[in-house]
C-alpha positions as CSV (number, residue, x, y, z in Angstrom):
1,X,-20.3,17.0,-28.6
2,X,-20.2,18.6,-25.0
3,X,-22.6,21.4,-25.2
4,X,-21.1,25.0,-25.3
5,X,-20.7,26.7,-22.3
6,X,-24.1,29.2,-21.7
7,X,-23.9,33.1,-22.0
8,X,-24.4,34.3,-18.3
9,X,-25.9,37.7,-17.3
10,X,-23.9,40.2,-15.2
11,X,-25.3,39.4,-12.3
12,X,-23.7,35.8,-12.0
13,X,-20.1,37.5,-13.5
14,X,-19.6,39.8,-10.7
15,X,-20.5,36.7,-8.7
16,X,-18.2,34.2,-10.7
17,X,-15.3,37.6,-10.3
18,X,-16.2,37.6,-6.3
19,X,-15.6,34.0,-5.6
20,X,-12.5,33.9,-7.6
21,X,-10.9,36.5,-5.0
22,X,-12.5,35.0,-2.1
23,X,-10.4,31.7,-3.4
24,X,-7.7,33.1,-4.0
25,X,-7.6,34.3,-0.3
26,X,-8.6,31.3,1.0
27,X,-5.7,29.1,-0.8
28,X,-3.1,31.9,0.8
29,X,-4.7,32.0,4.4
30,X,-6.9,29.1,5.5
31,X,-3.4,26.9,6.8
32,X,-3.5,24.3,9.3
33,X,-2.8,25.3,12.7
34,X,-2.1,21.9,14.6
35,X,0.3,20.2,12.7
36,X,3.4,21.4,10.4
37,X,3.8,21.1,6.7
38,X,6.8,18.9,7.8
39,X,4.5,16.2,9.2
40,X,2.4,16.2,6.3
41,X,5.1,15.7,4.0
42,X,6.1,12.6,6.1
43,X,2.7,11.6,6.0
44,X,2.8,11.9,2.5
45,X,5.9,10.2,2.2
46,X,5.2,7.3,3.7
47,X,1.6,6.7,2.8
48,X,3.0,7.3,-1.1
49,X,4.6,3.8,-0.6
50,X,1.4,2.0,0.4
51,X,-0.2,3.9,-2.5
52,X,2.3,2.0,-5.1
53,X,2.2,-1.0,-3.4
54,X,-1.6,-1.3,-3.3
55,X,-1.9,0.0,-7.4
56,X,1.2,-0.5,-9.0
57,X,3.1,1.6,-11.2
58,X,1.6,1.5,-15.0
59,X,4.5,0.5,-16.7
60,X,4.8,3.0,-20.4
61,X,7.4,5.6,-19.2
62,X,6.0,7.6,-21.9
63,X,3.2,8.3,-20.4
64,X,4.7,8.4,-16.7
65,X,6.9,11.3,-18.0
66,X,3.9,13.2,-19.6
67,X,2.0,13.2,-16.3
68,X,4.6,14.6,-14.3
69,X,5.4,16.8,-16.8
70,X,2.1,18.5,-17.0
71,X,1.9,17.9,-13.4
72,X,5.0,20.5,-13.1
73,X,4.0,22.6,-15.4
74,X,0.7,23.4,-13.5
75,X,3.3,23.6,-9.8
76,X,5.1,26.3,-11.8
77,X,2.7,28.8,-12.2
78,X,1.1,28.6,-8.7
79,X,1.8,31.4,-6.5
80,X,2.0,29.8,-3.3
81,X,3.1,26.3,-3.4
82,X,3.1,25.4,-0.2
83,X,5.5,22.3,-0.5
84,X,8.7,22.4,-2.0
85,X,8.3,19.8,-4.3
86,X,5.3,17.6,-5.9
87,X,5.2,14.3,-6.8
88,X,3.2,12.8,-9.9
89,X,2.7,9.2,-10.7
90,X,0.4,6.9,-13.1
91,X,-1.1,4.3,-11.4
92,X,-2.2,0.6,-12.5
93,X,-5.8,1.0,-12.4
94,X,-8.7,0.7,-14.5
95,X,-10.6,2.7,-11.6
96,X,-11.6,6.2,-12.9
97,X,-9.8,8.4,-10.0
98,X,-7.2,10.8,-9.3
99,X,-6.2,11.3,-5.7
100,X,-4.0,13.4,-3.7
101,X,-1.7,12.4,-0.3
102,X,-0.3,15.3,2.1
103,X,2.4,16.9,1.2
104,X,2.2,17.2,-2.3
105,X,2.0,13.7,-3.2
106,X,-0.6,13.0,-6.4
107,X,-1.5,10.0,-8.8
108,X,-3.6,9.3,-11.7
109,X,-5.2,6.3,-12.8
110,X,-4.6,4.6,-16.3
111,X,-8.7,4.3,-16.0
112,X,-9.0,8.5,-15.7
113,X,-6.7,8.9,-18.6
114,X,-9.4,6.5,-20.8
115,X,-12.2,8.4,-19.6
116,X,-10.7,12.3,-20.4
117,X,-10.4,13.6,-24.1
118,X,-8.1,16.6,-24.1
119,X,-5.3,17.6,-22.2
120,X,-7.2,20.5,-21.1
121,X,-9.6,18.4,-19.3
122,X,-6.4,16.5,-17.6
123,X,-5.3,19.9,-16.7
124,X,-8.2,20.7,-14.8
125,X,-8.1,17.5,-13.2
126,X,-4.5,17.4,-11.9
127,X,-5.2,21.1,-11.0
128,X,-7.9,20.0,-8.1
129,X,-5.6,17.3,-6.6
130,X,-2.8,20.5,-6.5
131,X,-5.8,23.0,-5.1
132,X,-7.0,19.7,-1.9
133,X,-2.6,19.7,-1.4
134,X,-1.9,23.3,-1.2
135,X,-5.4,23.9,0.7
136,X,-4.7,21.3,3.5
137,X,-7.9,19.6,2.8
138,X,-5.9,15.9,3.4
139,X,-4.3,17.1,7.0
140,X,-7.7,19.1,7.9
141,X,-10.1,16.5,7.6
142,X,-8.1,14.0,9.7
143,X,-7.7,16.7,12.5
144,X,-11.3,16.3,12.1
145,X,-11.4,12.9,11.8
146,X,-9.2,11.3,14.3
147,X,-7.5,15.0,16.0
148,X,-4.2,16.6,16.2
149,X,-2.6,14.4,19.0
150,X,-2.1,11.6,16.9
151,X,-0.6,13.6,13.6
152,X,2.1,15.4,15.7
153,X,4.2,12.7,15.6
154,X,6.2,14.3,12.9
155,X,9.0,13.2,10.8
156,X,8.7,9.7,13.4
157,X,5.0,9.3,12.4
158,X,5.4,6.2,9.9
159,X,8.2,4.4,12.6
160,X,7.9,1.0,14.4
161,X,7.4,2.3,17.9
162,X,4.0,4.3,16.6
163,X,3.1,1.7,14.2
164,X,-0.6,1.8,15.9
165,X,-0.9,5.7,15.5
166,X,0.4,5.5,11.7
167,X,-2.5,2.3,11.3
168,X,-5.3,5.0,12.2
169,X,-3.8,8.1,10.3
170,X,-3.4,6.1,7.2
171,X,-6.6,4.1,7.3
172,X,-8.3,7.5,7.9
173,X,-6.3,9.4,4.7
174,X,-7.3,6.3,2.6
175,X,-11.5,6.5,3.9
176,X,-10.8,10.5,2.8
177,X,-9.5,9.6,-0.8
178,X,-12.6,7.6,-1.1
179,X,-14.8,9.6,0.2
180,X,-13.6,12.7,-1.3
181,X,-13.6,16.0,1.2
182,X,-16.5,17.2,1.3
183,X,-18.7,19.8,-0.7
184,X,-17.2,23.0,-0.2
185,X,-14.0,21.5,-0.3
186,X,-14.5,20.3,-4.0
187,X,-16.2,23.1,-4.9
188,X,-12.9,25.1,-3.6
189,X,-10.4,22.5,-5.5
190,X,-12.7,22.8,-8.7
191,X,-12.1,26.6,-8.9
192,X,-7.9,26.3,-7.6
193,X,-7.9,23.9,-10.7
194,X,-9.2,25.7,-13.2
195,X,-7.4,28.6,-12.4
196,X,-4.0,27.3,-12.3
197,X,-5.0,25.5,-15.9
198,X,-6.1,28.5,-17.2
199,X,-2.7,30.1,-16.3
200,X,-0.8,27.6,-18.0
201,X,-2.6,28.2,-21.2
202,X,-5.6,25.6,-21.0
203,X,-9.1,26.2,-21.7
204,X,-11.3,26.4,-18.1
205,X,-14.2,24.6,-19.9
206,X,-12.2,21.4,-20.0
207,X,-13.5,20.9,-16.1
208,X,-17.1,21.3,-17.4
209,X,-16.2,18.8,-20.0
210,X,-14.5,16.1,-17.8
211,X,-17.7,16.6,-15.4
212,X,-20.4,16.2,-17.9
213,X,-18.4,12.8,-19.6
214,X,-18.2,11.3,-15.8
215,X,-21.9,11.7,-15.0
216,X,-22.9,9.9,-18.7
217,X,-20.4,7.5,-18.2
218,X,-21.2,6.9,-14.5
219,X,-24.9,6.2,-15.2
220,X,-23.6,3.6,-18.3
221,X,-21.4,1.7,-16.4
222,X,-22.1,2.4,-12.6
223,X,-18.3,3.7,-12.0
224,X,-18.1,6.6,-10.3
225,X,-15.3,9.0,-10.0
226,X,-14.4,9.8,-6.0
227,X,-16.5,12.4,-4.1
228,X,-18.8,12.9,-7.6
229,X,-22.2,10.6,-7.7
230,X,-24.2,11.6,-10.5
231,X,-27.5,11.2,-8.9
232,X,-26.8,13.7,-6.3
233,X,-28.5,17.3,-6.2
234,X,-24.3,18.5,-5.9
235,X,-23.2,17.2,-8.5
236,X,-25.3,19.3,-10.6
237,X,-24.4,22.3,-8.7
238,X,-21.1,21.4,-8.8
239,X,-21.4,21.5,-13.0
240,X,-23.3,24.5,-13.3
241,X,-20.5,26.4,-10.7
242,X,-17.9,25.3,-12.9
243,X,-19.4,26.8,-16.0
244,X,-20.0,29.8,-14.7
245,X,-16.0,30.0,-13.8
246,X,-15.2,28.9,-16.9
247,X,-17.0,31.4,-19.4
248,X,-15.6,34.2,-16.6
249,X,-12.4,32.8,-16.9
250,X,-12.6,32.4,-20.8
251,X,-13.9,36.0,-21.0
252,X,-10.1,37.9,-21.5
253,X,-8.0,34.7,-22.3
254,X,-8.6,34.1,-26.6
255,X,-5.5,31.9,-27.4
256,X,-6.2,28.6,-24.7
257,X,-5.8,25.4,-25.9
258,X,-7.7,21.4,-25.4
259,X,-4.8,19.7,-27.1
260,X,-7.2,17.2,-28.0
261,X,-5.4,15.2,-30.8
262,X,-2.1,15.0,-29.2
263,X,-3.7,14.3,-25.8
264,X,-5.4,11.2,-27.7
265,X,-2.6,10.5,-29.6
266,X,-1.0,9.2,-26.4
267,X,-3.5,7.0,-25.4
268,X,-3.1,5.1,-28.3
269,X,-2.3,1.5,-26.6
270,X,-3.6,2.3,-23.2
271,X,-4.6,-1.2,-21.3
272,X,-8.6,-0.7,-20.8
273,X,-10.5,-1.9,-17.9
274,X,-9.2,-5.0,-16.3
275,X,-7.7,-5.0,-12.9
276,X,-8.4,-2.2,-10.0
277,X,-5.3,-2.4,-8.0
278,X,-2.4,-4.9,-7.9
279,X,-4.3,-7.6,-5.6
280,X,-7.5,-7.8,-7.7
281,X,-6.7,-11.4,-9.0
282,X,-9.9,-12.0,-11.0
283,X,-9.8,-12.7,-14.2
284,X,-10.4,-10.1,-17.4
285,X,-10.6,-10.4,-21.2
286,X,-7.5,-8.0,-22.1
287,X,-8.5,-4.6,-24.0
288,X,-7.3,-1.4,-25.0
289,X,-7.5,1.7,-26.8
290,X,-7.1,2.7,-30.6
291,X,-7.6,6.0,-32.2
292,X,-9.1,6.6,-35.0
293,X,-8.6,9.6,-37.3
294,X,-12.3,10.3,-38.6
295,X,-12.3,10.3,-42.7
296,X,-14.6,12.4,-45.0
297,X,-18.6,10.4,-44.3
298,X,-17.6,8.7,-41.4
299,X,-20.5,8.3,-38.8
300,X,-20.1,6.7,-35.3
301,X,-22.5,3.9,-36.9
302,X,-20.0,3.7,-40.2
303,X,-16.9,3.4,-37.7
304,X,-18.2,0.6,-35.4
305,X,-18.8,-1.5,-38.1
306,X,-15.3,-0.8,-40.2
307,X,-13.4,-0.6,-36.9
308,X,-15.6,-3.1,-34.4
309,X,-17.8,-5.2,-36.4
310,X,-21.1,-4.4,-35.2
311,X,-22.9,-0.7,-35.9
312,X,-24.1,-1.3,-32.2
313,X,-20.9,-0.3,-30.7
314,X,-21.7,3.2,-32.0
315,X,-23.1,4.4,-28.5
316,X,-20.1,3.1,-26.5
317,X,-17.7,4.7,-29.1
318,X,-20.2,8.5,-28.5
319,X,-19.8,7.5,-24.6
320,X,-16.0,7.1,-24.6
321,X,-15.6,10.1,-26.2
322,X,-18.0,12.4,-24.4
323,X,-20.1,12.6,-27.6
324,X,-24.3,12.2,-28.6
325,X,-24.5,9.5,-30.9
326,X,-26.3,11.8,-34.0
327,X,-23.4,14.8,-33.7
328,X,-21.3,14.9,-37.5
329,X,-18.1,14.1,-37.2
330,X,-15.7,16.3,-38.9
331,X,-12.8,14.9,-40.9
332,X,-9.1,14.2,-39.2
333,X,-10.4,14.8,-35.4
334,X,-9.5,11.3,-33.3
335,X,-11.9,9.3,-31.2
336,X,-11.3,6.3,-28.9
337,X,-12.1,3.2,-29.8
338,X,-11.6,-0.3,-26.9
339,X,-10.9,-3.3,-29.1
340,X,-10.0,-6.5,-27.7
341,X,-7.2,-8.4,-27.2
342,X,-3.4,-7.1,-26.1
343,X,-2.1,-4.0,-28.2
344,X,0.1,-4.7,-31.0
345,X,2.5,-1.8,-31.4
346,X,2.2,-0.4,-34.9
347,X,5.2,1.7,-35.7
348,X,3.6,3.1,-39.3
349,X,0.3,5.0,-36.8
350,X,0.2,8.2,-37.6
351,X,-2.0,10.7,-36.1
352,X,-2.7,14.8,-37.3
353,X,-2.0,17.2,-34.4
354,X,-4.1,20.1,-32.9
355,X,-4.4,22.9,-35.1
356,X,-2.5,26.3,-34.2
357,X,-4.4,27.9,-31.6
C-alpha cells in the first residue's frame, strides 16, 4: 500500500499555503507576450493531427468518452481557462505518458491508464497537462527554443507556403513533449493539478500516489514517464513537494474521493504493452488486463497461482498495483492482473463499487 501521507509541522503549512497563492497568481499573470492564443490554438490544431496519425486512436469508445469526460469536468471548475475549448483523446500506446499540445489540446496513453489505480490519480494527471496548457509552458519554451519570428505566422502557420517554418515548430513541440519543460515548470503543473482535482472532489494525494507507482515501476521495467527519471535528485523533490500540497490541501476538504473500484472496473480488458505508436511494426505476445475482486484469505502469492499459475507473479501483481508484496489485502478491493492472450469479453463480470465517501 502507498504509504500515508506524513504530518508536517507549521512551518512547511504556511509554506505549502504561500506557494499555493503564488500559483495561483502565476497561472492568471505569467502569459506569453510574443505570440497570441490564436496561434497556439492553430499550432495546436494542426500538430493534434500528427499526434493521431503517429499513435492512433485506442479504439473502446467507452473509455474515449470517460477521458474526455473527466477531462471536462476538471476545464469546468478552472477559473481562468484560457482557451475556449479543450480537447481530450486516448491514444494507442503502451508508452506510460500523457502529453499536452498548445491550445488546449491533451492525450493519454492506454499504457498511463495501466499504470494508475484510481481516478483520483488520473485526475491529478490530466490536471498537469491542463496546468503546462493554461500556463503557456508549450508556446514558452519554443520562443525559447527556436524564437517568436517563426510562431507568428498565425492561423497560416501549418500551410504549404511555410511548410519549412511549421517542420521546425513542430519538431521542436514534439523534443518538448519528450523532454518535458523543465523543473519549475513541473513543479508549477504538479500544484495547477492538484488543485483543480481537488476542486472537483478528488483526493490531492492521488499525485503522490501516481508519483511513487512511476518511480517503482520505472526502476522494474526501465520505462519512464516524460520529464520524471527516478534516479534524479528532482524527482524526489518533486514527491516530497507534492505531499506537502497534498496534506495542506486535504486539511479542510473531508469528503474527497479515489474512485478506485470503478476507476479499475474500466480497465477491465485494457490491451497491455505491445506497440508504442502506430509504425512500431515489431512483433508482441498480445496481453491485457483483468481485475480481480480480492476474497476473504487471499494473498498476492494465493492470487498468482489461482489467477496466473505461478506464486512468482506475486511481485508484478504488488508492482502493477502500486502495492509491497507482504501488505493484507482486504476483501472485495480490485487489483490488476496482465494475463496473456486477446481479451475475451465476459458479459457475467461483475465488479463492487467504491464505498460512499
Amino acid at each position: 500500500m502507498p504509504r500515508k501521507p506524513q504530518r508536517f509541522k507549521a512551518p512547511y503549512f504556511f509554506t505549502a499555503v504561500v506557494l499555493l497563492v503564488l500559483l495561483v497568481t502565476v497561472s492568471v499573470v505569467y502569459s506569453v507576450p510574443f505570440i497570441s492564443k490564436e496561434t497556439e490554438l492553430s499550432m495546436g490544431r494542426s500538430a493534434d493531427k500528427e499526434v493521431v496519425q503517429q499513435y492512433g486512436i485506442y479504439q473502446d469508445k467507452a473509455l474515449q468518452l470517460y477521458v474526455n469526460q473527466l477531462g471536462q469536468t476538471l476545464v469546468s471548475k478552472l477559473v481562468n481557462k484560457e482557451f475556449p475549448k479543450f480537447f481530450f483523446k486516448l491514444v494507442d500506446s503502451s508508452d506510460i505518458n500523457a502529453f499536452a499540445l498548445p491550445g488546449g489540446y491533451i492525450y493519454v496513453t492506454r499504457g498511463l491508464l495501466a499504470a494508475l489505480n484510481s481516478e483520483a490519480e488520473l485526475a491529478s494527471v490530466i490536471g498537469h497537462e491542463i496546468g503546462h496548457v493554461t500556463l503557456h509552458h508549450g508556446a514558452k519554451m519554443m520562443i525559447r527554443s527556436i524564437g517568436a519570428q517563426i510562431l507568428s505566422f498565425g492561423g497560416a502557420i501549418a500551410s504549404p507556403k511555410n511548410a519549412g517554418q511549421w517542420l521546425a515548430v513542430s519538431s521542436a513541440m514534439f523534443q518538448q513533449i519528450n523532454m518535458g519543460y523543465g523543473r519549475e515548470a513541473e513543479l508549477e503543473s504538479d500544484a495547477i493539478g492538484m488543485m483543480n482535482a481537488t476542486d472537483a472532489g478528488y483526493q490531492p494525494i492521488g499525485m503522490v500516489n501516481f508519483l511513487r507507482n512511476l518511480r517503482n515501476q520505472e526502476i522494474m521495467s526501465g520505462q519512464a514517464y516524460h520529464s520524471f527519471q527516478a534516479s534524479h535528485p528532482e524527482t524526489k523533490e518533486r514527491i516530497v513537494k507534492a505531499g506537502l500540497m497534498a496534506s495542506s490541501l486535504s486539511r479542510n476538504n473531508s469528503h474527497l474521493k479515489d474512485n478506485q473500484n470503478s476507476y479499475l472496473s474500466r480497465l477491465h480488458g485494457l490491451v497491455y504493452g505491445g506497440k508504442k505508436h502506430a509504425r512500431d511494426n515489431r512483433r508482441y505476445k498480445p496481453k491485457h488486463l483483468v481485475i480481480y475482486r480480492v476474497q476473504k484469505g487471499d494473498t498476492l502469492e494465493s492470487i498468482a497461482v489461482k489467477e496466473m499459475g505461478d506464486k512468482r507473479h506475486a511481485l508484478e501483481i504488488a508492482v502493477i498495483n502500486g502495492r509491497k508484496e507482504n501488505t493484507p489485502l482486504k476483501p472485495d478491493i480490485s487489483l490488476k492482473i496482465i494475463k496473456e492472450g486477446s481479451y475475451v469479453k465476459d458479459k457475467s463480470l461483475h465488479l463492487s463499487p467504491d464505498p460512499a465517501s
